[in-house]
ROFI-701781 format. One record per residue (C-alpha): residue number from 1; z negated, y, x; chain. Coordinates in nm, 3 decimals, decimal comma. Layout:
<rs>
(NUM; (Z; Y; X); A) ...
</rs>
This chain:
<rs>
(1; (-4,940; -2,260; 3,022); A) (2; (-4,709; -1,931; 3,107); A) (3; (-4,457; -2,170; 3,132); A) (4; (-4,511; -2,299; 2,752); A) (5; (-4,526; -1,884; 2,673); A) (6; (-4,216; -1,838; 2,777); A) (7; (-4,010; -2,144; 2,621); A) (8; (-4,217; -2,049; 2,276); A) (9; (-4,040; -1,692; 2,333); A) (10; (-3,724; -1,816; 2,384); A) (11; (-3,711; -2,042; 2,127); A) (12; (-3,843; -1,755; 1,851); A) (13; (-3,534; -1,551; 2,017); A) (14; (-3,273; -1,781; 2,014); A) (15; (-3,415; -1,859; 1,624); A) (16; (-3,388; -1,468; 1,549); A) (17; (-3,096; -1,325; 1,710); A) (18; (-2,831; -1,618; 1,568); A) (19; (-2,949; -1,549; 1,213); A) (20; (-2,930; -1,124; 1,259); A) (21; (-2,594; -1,171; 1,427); A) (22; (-2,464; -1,360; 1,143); A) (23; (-2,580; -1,121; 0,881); A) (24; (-2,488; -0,801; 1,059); A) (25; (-2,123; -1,021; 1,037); A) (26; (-2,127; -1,090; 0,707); A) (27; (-2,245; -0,728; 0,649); A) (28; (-1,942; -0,585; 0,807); A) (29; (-1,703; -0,813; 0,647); A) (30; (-1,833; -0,748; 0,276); A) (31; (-1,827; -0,391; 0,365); A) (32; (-1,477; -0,368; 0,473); A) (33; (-1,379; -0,639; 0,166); A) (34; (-1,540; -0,354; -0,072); A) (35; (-1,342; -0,086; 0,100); A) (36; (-1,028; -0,288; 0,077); A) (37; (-1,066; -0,373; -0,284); A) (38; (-1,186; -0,038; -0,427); A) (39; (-0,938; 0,180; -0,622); A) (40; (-0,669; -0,151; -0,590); A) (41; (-0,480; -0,288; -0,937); A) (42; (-0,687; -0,608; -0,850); A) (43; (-1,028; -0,459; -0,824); A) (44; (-1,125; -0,494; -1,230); A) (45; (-0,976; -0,801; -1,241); A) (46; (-1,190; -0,914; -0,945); A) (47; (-1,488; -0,746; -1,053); A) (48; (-1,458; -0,883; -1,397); A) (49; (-1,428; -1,241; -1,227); A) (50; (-1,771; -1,204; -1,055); A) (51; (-1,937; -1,049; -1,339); A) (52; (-1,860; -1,371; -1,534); A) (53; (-1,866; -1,588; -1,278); A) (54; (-2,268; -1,454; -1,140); A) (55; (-2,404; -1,472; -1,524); A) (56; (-2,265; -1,830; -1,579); A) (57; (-2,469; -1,917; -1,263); A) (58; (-2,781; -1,760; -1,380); A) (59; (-2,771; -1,891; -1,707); A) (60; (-2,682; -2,241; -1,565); A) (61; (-2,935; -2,241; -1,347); A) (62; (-3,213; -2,121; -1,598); A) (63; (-3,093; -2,391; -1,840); A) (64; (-3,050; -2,614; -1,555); A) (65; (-2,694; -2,769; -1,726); A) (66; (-2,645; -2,933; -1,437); A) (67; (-2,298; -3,060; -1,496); A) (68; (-2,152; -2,643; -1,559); A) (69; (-2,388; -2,619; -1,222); A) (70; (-2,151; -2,846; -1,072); A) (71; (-1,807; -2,726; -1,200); A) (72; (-1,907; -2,391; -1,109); A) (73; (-2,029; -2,424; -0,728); A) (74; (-1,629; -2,555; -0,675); A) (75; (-1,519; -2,250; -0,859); A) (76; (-1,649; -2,043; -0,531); A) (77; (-1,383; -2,223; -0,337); A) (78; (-1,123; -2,150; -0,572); A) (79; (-1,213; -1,787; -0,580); A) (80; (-1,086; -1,752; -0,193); A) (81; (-0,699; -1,857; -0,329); A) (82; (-0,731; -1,630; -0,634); A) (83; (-0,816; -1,357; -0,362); A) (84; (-0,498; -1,412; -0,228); A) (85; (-0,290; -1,450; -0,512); A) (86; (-0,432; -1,116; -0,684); A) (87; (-0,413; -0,900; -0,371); A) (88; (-0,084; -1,069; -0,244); A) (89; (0,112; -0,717; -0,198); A) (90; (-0,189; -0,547; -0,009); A) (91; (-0,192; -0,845; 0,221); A) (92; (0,147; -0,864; 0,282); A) (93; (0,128; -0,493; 0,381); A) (94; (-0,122; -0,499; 0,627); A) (95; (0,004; -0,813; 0,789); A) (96; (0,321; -0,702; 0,834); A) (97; (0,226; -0,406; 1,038); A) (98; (-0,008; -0,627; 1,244); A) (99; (0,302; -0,815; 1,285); A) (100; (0,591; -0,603; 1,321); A) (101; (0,635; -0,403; 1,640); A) (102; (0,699; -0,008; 1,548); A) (103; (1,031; 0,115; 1,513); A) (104; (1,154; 0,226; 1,825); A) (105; (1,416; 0,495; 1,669); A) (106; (1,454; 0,870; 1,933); A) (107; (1,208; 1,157; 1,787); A) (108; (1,499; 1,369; 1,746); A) (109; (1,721; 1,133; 1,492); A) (110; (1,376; 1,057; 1,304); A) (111; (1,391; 1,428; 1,265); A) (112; (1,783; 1,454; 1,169); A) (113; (1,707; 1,174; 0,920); A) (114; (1,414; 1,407; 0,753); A) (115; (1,631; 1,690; 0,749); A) (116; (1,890; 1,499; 0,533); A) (117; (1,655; 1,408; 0,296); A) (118; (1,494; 1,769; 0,241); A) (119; (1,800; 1,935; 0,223); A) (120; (1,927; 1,683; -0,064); A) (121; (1,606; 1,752; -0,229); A) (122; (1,648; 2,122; -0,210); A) (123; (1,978; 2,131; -0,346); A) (124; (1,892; 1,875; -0,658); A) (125; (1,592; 2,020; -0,776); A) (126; (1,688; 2,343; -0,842); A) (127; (1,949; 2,211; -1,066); A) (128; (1,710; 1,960; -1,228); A) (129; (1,940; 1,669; -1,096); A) (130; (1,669; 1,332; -1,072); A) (131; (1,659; 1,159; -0,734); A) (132; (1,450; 0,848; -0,582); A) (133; (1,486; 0,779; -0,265); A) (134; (1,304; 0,494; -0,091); A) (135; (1,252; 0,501; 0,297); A) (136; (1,188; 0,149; 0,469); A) (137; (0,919; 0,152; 0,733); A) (138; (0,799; -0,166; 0,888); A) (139; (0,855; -0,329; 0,624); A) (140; (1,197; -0,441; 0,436); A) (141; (1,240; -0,381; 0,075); A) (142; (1,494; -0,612; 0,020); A) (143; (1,256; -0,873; -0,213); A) (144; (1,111; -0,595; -0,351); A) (145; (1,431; -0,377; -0,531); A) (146; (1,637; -0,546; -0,770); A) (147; (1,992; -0,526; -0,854); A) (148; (2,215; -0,187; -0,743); A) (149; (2,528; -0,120; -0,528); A) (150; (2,527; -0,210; -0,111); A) (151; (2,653; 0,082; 0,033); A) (152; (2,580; 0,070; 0,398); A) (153; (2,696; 0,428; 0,449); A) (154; (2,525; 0,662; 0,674); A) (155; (2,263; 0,926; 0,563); A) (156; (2,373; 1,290; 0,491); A) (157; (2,325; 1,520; 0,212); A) (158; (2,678; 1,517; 0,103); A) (159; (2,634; 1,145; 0,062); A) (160; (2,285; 1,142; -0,166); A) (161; (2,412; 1,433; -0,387); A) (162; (2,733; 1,218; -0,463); A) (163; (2,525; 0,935; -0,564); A) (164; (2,290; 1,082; -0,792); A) (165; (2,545; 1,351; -0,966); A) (166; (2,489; 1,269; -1,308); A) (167; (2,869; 1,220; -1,386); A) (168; (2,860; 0,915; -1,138); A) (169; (2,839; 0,558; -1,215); A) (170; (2,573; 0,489; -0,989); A) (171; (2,321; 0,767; -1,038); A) (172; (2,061; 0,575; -1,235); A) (173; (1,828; 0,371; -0,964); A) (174; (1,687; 0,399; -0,651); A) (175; (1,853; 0,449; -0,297); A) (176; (1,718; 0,220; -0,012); A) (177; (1,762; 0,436; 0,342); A) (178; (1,680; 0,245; 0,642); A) (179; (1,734; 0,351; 1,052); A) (180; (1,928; 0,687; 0,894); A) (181; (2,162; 0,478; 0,658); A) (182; (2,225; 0,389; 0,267); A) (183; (2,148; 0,082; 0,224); A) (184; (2,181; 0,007; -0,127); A) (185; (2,212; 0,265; -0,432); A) (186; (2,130; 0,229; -0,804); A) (187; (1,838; -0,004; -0,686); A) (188; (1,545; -0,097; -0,997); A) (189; (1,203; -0,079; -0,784); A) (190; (0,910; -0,223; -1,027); A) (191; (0,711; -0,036; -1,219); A) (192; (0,306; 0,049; -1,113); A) (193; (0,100; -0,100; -1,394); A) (194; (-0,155; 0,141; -1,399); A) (195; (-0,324; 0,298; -1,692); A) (196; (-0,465; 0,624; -1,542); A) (197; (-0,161; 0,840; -1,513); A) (198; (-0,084; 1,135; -1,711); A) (199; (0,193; 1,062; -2,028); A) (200; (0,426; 1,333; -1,766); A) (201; (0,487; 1,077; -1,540); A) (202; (0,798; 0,887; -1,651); A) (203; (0,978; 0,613; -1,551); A) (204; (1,149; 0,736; -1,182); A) (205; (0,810; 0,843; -1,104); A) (206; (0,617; 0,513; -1,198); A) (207; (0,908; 0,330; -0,984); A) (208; (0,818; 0,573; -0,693); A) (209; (0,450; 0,467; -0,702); A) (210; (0,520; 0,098; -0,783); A) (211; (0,774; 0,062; -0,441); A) (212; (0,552; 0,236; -0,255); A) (213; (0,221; -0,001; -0,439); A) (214; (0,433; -0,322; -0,315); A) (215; (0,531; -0,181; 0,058); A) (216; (0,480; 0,087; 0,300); A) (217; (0,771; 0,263; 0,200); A) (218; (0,760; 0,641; 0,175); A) (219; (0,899; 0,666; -0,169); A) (220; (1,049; 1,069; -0,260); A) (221; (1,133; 1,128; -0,676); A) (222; (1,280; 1,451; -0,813); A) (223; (1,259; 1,537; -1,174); A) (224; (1,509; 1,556; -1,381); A) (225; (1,336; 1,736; -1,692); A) (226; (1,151; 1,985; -1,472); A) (227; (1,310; 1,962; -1,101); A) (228; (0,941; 1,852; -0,961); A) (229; (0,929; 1,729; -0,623); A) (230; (0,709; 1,396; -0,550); A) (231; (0,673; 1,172; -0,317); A) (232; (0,519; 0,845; -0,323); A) (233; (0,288; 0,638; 0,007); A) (234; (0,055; 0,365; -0,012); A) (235; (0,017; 0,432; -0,407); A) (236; (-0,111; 0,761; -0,313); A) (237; (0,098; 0,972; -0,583); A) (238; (0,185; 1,367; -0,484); A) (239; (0,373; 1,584; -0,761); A) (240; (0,523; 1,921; -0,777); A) (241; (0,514; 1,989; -0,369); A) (242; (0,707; 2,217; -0,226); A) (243; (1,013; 2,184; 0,014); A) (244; (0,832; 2,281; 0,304); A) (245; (0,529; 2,078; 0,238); A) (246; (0,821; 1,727; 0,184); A) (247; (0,913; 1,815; 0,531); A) (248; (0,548; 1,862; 0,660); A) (249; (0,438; 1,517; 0,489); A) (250; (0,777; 1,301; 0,577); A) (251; (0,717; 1,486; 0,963); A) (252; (0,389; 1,344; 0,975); A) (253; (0,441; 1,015; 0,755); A) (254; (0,765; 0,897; 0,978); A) (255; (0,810; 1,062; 1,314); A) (256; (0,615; 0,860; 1,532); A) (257; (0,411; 1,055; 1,769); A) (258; (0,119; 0,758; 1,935); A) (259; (0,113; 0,434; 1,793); A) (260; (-0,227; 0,266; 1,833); A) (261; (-0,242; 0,038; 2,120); A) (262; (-0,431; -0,288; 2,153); A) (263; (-0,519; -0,514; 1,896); A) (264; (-0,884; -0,316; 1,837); A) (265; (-0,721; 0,014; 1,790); A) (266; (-0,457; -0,105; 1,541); A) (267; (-0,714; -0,295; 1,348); A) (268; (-0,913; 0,052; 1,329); A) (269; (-0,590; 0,222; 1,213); A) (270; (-0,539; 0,011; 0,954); A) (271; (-0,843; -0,021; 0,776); A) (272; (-0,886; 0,365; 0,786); A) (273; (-0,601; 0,370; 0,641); A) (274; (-0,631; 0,092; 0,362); A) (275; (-1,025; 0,133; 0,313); A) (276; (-1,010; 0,419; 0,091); A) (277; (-0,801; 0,244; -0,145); A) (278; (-0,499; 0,346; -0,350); A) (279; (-0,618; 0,623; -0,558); A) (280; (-0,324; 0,894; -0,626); A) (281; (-0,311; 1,207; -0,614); A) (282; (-0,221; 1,391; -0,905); A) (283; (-0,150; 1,762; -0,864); A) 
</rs>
């Protein structure tokens, strides 16, 4: 009899625990799935989809029209590929730094290479001179930028204020650095598509947040009407900083001090830093 009281008990575990387990899993992963898709250029197009897609259902299933039933239960398993398709540039993001090893590059020429840039932006915006500049991280922009000039020089002020003097050829565009060179100058990056920013925000400063909407570039715009220094991460969108705070943000955003190690930690890394979406800042 004790010996029947014990298999009943195990058998009500084994029937409980399997069932919370997979809920608290599902839990986490349509957490993090909200977290990811909140504040993304996907998210009303997504939301929309469900909307429609959840009253169809209902109202199928009230009428009981079995044959919309039908077509709709295969929809579900097309709505894992439209995922995919509609957040293609997040996903390529976040896989890439899963799968790309960080740049190895000495503390001290990460530091050079940030001094170059501030220094260019110090002496352009004064003089309302327009600048983009577009730093690769993990990531390569070369699928992303269209068109321009390979220069394959390397990085120093002197350089960057010859490019984007106004009486030059090649001053419209977008400069590509990578590992302390110029990679390409008078690059187009695309355009964000979003509807929320201020009519102030022209077309260098769209292209800032678009590049750095596609990539994890760290994406720095002056302006040429007012001399306004931005800067660009993540589609997080910063205007009017000061120099000091460019060198504070590109300090923090590109000089390497502990990468997460592990697969756990980097995992954890990544979603706090995708999960809050891609909201900008607009100062």
């Amino acid at each position: 009899m004790r010996n029947g009281k014990v298999n009943f008990v195990w058998i009500i575990g084994q029937s409980v625990w399997r069932p919370a387990v997979e809920i608290l899993i599902l839990a986490v992963g349509l957490y993090y799935a909200f977290l990811f898709i909140r504040g993304t250029r996907g998210a009303p197009v997504v939301t929309g989809f469900l909307a429609l897609l959840l009253t169809l259902t209902i109202v199928t299933r009230v009428l009981e029209l079995k044959v919309l039933n039908s077509l709709l239960s295969q929809f579900f398993g097309v709505l894992a590929t439209a995922v995919v398709v509609i957040f293609q540039p997040e996903l390529r993001r976040i896989l890439a730094e899963l799968g790309n090893l960080p740049i190895l590059n000495p503390v001290r020429e990460q530091r050079e290479n940030i001094e170059d840039i501030v220094q260019t932006v110090d002496r352009l915006a004064p003089v309302h001179i327009g600048a983009l500049i577009a730093v690769e991280r993990n990531q390569q922009l070369n699928e992303l930028v269209e068109g321009g000039i390979a220069v394959d020089c390397e990085l120093t002020p002197e350089m960057l204020e010859t490019i984007f003097f106004p009486n030059n050829a090649i001053h419209d565009g977008g400069v590509v650095v990578r590992d302390g060179r110029i990679l390409r100058a008078a690059a187009i990056f695309p355009l964000t598509q979003r509807q929320d920013l201020p009519k102030s925000v022209g077309t260098r400063h769209r292209a800032a947040i678009g590049l750095s909407e596609e990539s994890d570039a760290v994406v720095i715009a002056v302006s040429e009407e007012t001399g306004g220094i931005s800067y660009a991460v993540r589609g997080q969108f910063v205007r009017n900083v000061t120099v000091d705070e460019l060198r504070a943000f590109l300090t923090s955003a590109l000089v390497r001090r502990q990468e997460p190690r592990g697969l756990r930690q980097r995992l954890r890394a990544l979603l706090a830093r995708y999960g809050g979406g891609t909201k900008s800042t607009l100062l």
